[in-house]
Backbone as numpy.savetxt, mean C-alpha at the origin, in Angstrom:
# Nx Ny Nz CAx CAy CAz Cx Cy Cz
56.31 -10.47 -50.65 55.15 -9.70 -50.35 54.34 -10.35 -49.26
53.67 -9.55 -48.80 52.61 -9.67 -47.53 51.52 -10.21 -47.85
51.22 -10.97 -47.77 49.75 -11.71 -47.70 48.52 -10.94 -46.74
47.68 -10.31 -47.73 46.62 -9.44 -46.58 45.50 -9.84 -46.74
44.95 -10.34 -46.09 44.05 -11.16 -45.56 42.80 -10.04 -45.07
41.77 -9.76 -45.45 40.71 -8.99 -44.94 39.63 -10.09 -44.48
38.33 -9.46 -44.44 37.12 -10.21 -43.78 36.67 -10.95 -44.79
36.41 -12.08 -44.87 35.84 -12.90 -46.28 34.50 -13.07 -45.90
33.95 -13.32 -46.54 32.35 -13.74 -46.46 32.00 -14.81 -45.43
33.04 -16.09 -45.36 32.89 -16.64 -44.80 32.43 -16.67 -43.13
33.73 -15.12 -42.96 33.64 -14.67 -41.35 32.85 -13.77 -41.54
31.98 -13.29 -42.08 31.49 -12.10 -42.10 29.73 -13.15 -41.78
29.98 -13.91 -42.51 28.76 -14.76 -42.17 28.51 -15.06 -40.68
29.36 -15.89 -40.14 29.72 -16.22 -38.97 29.48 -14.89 -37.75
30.13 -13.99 -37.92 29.78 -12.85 -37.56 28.05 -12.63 -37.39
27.06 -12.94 -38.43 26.05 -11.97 -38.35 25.29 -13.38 -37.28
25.76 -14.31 -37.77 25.21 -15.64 -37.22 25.45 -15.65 -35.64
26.15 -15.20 -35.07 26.49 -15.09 -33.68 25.50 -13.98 -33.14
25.91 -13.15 -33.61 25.26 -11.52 -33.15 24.04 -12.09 -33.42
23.45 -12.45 -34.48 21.89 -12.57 -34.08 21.65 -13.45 -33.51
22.15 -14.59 -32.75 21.99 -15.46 -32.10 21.83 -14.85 -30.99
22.92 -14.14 -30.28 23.15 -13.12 -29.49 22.05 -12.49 -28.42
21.55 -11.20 -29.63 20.66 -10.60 -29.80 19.08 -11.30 -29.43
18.66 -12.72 -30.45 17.89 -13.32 -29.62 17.65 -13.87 -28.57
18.88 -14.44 -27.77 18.96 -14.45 -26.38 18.41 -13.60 -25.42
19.51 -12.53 -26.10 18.92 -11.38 -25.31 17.46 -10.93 -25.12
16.95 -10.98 -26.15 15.20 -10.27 -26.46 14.46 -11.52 -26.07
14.33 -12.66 -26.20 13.81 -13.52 -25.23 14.02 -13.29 -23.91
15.19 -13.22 -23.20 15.96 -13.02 -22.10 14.48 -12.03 -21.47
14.73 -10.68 -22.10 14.09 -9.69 -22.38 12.47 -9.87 -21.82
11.92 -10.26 -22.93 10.57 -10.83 -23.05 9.82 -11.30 -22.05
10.96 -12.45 -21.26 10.26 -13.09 -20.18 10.42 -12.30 -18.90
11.47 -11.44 -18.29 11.08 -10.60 -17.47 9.94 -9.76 -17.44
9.97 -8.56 -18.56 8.70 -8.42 -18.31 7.18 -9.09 -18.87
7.22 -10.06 -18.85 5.46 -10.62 -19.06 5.38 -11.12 -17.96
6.54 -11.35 -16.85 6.40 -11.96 -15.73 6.17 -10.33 -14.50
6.33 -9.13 -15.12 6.20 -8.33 -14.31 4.68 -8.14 -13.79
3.96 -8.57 -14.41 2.47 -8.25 -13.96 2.61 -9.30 -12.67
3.00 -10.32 -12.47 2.83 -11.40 -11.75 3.29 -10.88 -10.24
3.87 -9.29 -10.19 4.70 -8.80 -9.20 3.31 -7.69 -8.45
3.26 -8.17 -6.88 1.59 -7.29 -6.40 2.27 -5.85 -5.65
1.61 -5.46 -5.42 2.01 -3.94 -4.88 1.77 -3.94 -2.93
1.70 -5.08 -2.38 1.58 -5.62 -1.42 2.08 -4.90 -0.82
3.42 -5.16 -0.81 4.52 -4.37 0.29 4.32 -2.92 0.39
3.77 -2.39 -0.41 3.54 -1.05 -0.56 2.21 -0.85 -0.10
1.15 -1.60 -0.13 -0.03 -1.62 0.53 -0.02 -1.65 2.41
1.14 -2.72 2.45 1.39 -2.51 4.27 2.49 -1.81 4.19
2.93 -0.69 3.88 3.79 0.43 4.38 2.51 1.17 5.05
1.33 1.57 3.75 0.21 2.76 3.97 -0.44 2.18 5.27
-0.58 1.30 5.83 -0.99 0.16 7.36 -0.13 0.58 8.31
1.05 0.43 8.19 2.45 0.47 8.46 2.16 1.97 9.38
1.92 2.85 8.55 1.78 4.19 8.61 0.87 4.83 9.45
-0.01 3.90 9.12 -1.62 4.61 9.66 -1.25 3.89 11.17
-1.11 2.63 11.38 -0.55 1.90 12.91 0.24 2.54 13.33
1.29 3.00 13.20 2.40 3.85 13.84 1.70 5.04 14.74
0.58 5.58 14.05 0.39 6.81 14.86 -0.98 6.47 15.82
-1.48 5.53 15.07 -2.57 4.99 16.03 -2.63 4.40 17.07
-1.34 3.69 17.28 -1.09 2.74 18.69 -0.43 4.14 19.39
0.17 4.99 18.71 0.90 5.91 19.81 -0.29 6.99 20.26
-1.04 7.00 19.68 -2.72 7.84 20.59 -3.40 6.72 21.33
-3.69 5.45 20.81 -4.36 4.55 21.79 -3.91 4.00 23.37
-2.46 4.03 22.65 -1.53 3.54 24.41 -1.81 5.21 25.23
-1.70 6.38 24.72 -1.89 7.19 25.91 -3.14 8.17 26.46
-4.07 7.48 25.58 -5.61 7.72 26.17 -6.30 7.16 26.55
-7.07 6.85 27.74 -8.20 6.12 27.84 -9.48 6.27 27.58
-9.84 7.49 26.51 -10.96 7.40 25.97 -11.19 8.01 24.74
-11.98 7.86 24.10 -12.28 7.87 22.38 -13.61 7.70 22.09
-14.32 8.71 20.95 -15.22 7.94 20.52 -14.95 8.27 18.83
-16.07 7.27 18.69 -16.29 6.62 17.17 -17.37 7.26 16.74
-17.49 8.15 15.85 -18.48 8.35 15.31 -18.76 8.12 13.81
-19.79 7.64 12.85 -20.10 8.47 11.35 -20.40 9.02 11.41
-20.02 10.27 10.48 -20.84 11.53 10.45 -20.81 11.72 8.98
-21.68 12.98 8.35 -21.90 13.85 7.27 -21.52 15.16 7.27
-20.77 15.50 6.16 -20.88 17.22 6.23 -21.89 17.79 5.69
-21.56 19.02 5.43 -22.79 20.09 5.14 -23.32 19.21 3.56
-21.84 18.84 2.59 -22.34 17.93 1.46 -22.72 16.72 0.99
-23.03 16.56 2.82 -23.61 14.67 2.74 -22.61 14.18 2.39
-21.10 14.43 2.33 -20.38 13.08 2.47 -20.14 12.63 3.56
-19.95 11.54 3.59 -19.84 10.95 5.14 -18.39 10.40 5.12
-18.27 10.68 6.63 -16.99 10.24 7.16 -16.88 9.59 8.77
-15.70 8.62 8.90 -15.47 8.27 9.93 -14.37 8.99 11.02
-14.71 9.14 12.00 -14.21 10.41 13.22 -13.58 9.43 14.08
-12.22 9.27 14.71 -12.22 8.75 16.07 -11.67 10.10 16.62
-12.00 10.38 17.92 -11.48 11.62 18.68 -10.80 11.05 19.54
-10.00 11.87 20.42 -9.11 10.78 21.54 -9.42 12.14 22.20
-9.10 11.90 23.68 -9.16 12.33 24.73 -8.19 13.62 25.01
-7.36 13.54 24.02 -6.26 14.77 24.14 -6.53 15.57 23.08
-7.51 15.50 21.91 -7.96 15.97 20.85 -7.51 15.87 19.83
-6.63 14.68 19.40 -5.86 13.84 18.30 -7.63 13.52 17.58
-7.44 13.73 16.70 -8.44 13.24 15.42 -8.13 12.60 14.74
-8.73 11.49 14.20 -8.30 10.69 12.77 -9.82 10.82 12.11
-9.61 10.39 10.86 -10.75 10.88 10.07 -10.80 9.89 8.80
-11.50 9.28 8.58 -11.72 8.86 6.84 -12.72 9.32 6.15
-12.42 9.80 5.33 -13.67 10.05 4.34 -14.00 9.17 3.26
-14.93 8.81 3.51 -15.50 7.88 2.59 -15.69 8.12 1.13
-14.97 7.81 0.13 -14.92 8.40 -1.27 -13.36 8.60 -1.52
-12.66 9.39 -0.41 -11.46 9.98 -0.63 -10.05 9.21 -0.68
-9.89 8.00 0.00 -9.62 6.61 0.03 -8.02 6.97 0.39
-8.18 8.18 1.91 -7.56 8.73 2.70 -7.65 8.86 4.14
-6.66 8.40 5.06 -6.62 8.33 6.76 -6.16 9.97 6.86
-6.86 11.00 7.57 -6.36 11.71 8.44 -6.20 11.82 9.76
-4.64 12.85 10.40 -4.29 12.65 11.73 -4.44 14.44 11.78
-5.65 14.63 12.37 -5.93 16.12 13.10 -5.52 16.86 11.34
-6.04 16.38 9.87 -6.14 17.33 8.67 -4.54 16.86 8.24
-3.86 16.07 8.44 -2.75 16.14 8.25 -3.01 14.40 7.25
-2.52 14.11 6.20 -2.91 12.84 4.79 -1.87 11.81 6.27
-2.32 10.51 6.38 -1.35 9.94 6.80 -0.82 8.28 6.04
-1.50 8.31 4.96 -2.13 7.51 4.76 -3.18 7.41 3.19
-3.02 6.47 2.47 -3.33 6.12 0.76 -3.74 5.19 0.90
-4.72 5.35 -0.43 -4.73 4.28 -1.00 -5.96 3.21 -0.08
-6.52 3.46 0.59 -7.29 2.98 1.75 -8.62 2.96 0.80
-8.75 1.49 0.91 -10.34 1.21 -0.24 -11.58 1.14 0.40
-11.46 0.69 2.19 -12.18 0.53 2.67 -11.77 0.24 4.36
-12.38 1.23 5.05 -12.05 1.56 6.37 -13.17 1.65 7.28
-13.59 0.98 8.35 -14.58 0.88 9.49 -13.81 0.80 10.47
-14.57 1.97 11.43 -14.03 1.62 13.10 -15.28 1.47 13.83
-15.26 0.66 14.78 -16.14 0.55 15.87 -15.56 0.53 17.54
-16.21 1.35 18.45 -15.45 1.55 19.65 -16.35 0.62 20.54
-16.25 0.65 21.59 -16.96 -1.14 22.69 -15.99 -0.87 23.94
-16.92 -1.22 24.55 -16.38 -1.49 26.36 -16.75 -3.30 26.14
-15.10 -3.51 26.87 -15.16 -4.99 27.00 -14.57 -5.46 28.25
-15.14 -6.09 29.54 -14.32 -6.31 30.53 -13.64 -4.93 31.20
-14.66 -3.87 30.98 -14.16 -2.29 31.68 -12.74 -1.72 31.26
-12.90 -2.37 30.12 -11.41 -1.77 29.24 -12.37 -1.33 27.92
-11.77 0.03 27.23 -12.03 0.89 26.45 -11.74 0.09 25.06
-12.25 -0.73 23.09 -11.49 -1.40 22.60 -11.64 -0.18 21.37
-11.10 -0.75 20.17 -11.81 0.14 18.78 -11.35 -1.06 17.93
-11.86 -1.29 17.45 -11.79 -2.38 16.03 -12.03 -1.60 15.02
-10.84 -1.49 14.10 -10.44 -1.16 12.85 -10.07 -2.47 11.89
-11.24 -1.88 11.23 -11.52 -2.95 9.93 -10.83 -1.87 8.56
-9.59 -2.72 8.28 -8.91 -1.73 7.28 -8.77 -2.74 6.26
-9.08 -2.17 4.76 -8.72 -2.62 3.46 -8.08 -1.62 2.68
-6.63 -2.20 1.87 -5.94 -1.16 1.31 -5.48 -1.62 -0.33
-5.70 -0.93 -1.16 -5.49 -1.47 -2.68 -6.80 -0.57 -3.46
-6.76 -1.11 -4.46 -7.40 0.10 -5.20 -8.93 -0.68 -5.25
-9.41 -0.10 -6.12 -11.04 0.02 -6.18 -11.27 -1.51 -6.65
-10.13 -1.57 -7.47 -10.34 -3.28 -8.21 -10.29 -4.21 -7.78
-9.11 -4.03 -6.68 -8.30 -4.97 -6.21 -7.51 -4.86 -5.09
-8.42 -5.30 -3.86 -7.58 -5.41 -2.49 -6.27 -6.21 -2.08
-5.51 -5.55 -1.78 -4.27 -6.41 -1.59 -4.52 -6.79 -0.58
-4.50 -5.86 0.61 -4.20 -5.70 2.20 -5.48 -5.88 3.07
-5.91 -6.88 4.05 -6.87 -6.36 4.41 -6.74 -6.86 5.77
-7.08 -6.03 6.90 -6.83 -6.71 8.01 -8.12 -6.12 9.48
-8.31 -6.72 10.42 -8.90 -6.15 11.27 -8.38 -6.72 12.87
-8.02 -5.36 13.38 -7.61 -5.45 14.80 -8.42 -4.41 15.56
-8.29 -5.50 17.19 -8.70 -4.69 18.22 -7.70 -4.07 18.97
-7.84 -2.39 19.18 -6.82 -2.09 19.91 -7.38 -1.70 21.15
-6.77 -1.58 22.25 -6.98 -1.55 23.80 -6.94 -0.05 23.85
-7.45 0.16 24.44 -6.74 1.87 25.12 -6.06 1.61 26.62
-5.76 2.92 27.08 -4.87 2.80 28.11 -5.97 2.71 29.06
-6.00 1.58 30.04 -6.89 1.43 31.28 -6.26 1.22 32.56
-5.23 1.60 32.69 -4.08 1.51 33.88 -4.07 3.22 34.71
């Protein structure tokens, strides 16, 4: 006769002893990815919305030589920032809305805090954009450049 041999306690022990060994690896494993996910900033995604708003802004600044800067209010007292360009390209922020527009068109998020100022410097046309991007809590991005206009 055949000797049949099934699972004895012994391996059956062994068995649960592995697998939950296993298993806790794993869920530690687990654990420490995400408690380390907060530690991860939304940065890169803060200079895309930069990224974005620059792309269309250097391509109106290189082919105009003039602009102005205004604040203004609408009819509901919110106020907003205007640059006009010379070919009638508009950009726009509204203050509250924590949005860049190009002539009504969104180009642009997430914008916590945005100032432009325009200046003659050395008979060249400038605009300094003071841009902050991240939420109400917490600025990731913040940068300020002067751009030239076209004086050639």
């Amino acid at each position: 006769m055949k000797s049949e041999r099934g699972v004895t306690l012994i391996i059956l022990s062994i068995y649960i002893i592995t697998f939950s060994i296993v298993i806790a690896l794993l869920a530690s494993l687990s654990n420490y990815i995400y408690s380390n996910l907060d530690g991860i900033s939304d940065t890169s995604i803060n200079s895309t919305e930069f990224n974005k708003f620059n792309m269309y802004f250097i391509e109106d600044v290189k082919t105009n030589s003039q602009a102005s800067v205004k604040r203004l209010a609408d009819d509901n007292n919110h106020e907003f920032i205007q640059i006009a360009f010379q070919d009638g390209d508009i950009y726009t922020y509204n203050i509250g809305d924590d949005c860049i527009y190009k002539n009504n068109q969104k180009i642009a998020n997430d914008i916590a805090n945005f100032n432009a100022e325009g200046f003659l410097k050395d008979e060249k046309m400038y605009i300094e954009i003071q841009i902050e991007i991240g939420t109400d809590d917490e600025t990731n991005y913040r940068k300020t450049i002067d751009y030239v206009l076209k004086y050639w």
